[in-house]
C-alpha atoms as one frame of an Amber mdcrd trajectory, in Angstrom:
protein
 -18.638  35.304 -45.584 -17.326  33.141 -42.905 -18.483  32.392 -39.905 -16.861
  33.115 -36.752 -17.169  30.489 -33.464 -18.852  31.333 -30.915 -16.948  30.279
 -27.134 -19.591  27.812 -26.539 -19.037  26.112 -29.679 -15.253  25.160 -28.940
 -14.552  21.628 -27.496 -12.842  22.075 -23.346  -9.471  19.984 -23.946 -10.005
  19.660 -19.995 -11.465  16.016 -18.600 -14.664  16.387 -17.148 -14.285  17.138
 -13.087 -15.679  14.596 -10.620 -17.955  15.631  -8.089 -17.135  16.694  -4.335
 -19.117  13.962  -3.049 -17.123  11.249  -5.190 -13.715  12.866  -3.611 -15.619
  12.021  -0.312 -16.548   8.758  -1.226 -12.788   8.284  -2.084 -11.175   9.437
   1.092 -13.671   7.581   3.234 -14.521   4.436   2.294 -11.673   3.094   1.870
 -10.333   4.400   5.121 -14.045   2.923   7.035 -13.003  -0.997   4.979 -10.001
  -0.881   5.960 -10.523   0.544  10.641 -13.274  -2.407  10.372 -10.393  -4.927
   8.730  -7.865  -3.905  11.375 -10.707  -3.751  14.459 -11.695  -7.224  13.318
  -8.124  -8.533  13.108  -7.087  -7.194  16.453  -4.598  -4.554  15.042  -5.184
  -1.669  17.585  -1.589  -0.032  16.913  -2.411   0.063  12.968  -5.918   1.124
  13.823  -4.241   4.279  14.851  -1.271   4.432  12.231  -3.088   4.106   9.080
  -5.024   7.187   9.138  -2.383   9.229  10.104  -0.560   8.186   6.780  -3.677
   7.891   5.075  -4.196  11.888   5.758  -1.019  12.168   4.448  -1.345  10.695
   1.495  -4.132  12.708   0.349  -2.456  15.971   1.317   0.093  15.055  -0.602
  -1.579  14.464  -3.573  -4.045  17.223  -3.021  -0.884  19.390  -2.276   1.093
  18.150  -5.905  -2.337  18.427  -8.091  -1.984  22.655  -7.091  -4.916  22.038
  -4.705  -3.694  24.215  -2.078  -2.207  26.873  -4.114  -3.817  30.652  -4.256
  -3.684  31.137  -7.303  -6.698  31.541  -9.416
């Protein structure tokens, strides 16, 4: 007789997810590092610039990885 796998018993070919929080982390801090580098430089104009593009840049990314998408 053989026996048949159960669904738990199969390996996920999918890499383990990260947590919300660490996405948070990821958007923020280095947005925070980088306000305090241009405050301390005296870069007002790219104080205001960089997270505009910053934004941006995540969209995008969130937008290409099917983030945004409705299907389920």
């Amino acid at each position: 007789m053989t026996k048949k796998k159960s669904p738990k018993a199969e390996k996920s070919t999918q890499p383990p997810r990260r947590p919300l929080w660490w996405w948070i982390f990821a958007f923020l801090f280095p947005l925070v590092v980088s306000e305090v580098m241009f405050y301390m430089a005296g870069r007002g104009l790219s104080m205001v610039i960089f997270p505009i593009i910053w934004v941006g840049f995540w969209a995008a990314v969130a937008y290409r990885a099917g983030w945004f998408s409705r299907e389920k």
